[in-house]
C-alpha positions, 0 to 999 in steps of 0.5 A: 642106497635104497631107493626111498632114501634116494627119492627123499634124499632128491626131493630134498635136495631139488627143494633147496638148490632149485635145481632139476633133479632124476635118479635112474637105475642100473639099467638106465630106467628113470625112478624119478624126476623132478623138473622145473625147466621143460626141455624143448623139443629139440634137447634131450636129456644126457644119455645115461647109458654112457654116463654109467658105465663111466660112474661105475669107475669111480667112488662114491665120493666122487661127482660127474660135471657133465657138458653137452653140445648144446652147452648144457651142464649137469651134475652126476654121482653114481648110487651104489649099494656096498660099493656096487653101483646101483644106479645115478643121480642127474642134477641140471641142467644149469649153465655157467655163464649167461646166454648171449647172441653168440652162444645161441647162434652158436647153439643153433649151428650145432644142433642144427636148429634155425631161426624158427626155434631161435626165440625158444631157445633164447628164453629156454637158456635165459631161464636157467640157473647160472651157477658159478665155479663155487656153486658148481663146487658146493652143489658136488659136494652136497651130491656127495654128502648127501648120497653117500649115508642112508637118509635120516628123516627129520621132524621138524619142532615148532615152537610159538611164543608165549605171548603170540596170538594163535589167530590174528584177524586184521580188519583194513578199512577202505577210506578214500585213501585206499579207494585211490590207491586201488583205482590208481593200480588198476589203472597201471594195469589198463595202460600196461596193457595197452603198451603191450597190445600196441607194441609201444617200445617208446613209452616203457619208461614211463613205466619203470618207477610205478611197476618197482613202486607196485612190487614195494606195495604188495610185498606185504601182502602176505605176512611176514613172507615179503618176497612171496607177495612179490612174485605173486604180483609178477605173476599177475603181471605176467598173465595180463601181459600175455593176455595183453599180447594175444590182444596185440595180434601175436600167436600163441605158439609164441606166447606160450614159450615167453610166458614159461620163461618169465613165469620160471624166472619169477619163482628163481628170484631171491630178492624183491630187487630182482623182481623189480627188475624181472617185471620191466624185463617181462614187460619189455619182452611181451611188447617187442614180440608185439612189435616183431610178431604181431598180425593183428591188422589184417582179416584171419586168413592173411593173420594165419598165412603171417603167423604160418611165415614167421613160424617157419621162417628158418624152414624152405616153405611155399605158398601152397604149404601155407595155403595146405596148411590153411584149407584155403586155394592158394590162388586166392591165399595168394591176392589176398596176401597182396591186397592187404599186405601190399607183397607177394607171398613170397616177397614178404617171406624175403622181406622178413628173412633179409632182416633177420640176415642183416643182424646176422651179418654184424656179426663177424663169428657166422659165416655167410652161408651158415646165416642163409641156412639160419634163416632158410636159404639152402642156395647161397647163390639165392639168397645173395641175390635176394639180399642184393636185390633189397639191399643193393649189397650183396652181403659180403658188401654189408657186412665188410661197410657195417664193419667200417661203421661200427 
């Protein structure tokens, strides 16, 4: 196969299964890719040097189901010429079953990763494609199909009907009716923003039937095309609540990775219930990384020392890394730091790590060594005795009475 009908044929195929899609050559080079779901830092891509050779012993009606460590799916099928393989194509990642809190601890553990990479990687997975046996199936079998005969391009034939108006022009009058209608979803917009800023989990609620009603009202907004009109509104939502956030106190490192996600799970849906759904879901999201993130009542050197924290808090750090990180003495970073936070440097550092420790520890698959490296104690001994020391437990003791609680 050449490559202008690979190309054509990956355009195609990565437009309809909205699946990433990247056909490479013999010698492993990239020719082409298409990608919805930026990899983090952290994953790579599947080595396509191992998978060749691989594909090069099967036929071309044969597909790969690839699955790496960090439990990320793709789908591989080999491009030859003349039954000589030529090169591949990669289509994923996907996953098969939805992410949980097992899973990315899980996947935290096996990459190495800690606690300061867990909120990234937790909206990285969520925003993938979940695709069953079938799915999987039906997506193998279209690799097979579609890659195994020259491309034939299409032409596509409209026709219109004899009566249908080449041009319509639709004039809306703006009576008192319309005035209020408006008024009243700016409104939603302000008092949304609002509960994101405050990091007021309490009244999202109130918030469910207006938001639904919302996506209803501006799914006819475009003709004919009811579900474009929706994620045109989650996408509006989605900037002011980001906006909203950033108002609230949160960093944008934070911001960033939340507003990818929600904006890649507004073009995945397919139904204008899932939008409904999506849009509670951003919102509950953007206030809990208020509430869990924000620093916005403190003066900007001790904001930028919390944000410095929260950032790295499954890394080792210290007082002097943050104050080198923030052009300031770490004599005053430090009396600063206790003024307005009422702790030490340190002792708010602990504070914040013990918490996380905690939800951890619920957890009976993680081991309590494996928890402290999560979140940046490579002493065991340590970290027991910071956990003892604001908890009065060691966390061996925690664990074993949240097991006879729960």
């Amino acid at each position: 196969m050449i490559k202008e009908d690979a190309i054509y044929i990956a355009k195609a195929l990565q437009i309809t299964t909205k699946l990433d899609v990247q056909l490479v050559d013999l010698s492993g080079n990239q020719f082409y890719q298409s990608t919805s779901y930026a990899l983090p830092k952290f994953q790579d891509l599947p080595d396509t040097n191992q998978l060749l050779p691989i594909l090069n012993q099967h036929h071309s009606n044969d597909y790969l189901h690839y699955n790496n460590a960090a439990q990320l799916e793709y789908l591989a099928i080999g491009l030859f010429n003349d039954d000589n393989l030529a090169g591949a194509c990669l289509v994923g990642p996907f996953i098969s079953k939805a992410a949980t809190i097992d899973s990315i601890n899980q996947i935290l553990l096996t990459t190495h990763l800690t606690v300061s990479e867990r909120r990234q990687l937790t909206q990285f997975y969520n925003a993938l494609p979940i695709l069953n046996t079938s799915e999987i199936g039906a997506t193998g079998d279209l690799l097979v199909n579609l890659f195994s005969a020259p491309a034939i391009k299409a032409h596509a034939v409209q026709l219109l009907k004899p009566d249908q108006p080449l041009h319509a022009k639709t004039v809306q009058a703006i009576n008192a009716e319309n005035q209020q209608a408006i008024e009243k979803r700016y409104q939603l917009e302000a008092d949304m923003m609002q509960l994101v800023a405050t990091g007021n989990l309490d009244k999202i609620s109130q918030f469910q039937q207006p938001l639904t009603q919302l996506i209803s009202l501006f799914s006819s907004r475009v003709p004919n095309q009811p579900l474009r009109s929706g994620k045109n509104i989650c996408f509006v939502n989605n900037t002011l609540c980001r906006i909203a956030a950033k108002q609230g106190g949160v960093h944008p490192v934070f911001l960033d990775s939340i507003s990818e996600k929600s904006a890649v799970l507004i073009e995945k849906q397919n139904t204008i219930q899932g939008l409904k759904n999506l849009v509670l879901s951003m919102l509950r999201d953007y206030t809990q990384l208020v509430m869990d993130t924000s620093s916005a009542n403190f003066s900007p050197i001790v904001k930028r020392a919390i944000d410095f924290i929260l950032i790295h808090l499954g890394h080792q750090f210290s007082l002097a890394d943050a104050a080198r990180q923030l052009s300031t003495n770490p004599a005053y970073l430090s009396r600063k730091f206790k003024e307005e936070t009422g702790l030490t440097f340190t002792a708010f550092t602990n504070h914040r790590r013990i918490k996380i420790a905690k939800d951890y520890l619920v957890n009976q698959q993680l081991s309590i060594t494996d928890i402290a490296g999560l979140i940046g104690y490579n002493d065991l001994t340590y970290f027991t005795r910071v956990f003892k020391k604001q908890t009065g437990q060691t966390p061996l003791q925690y664990r074993k009475t949240s097991y006879s609680h729960s």
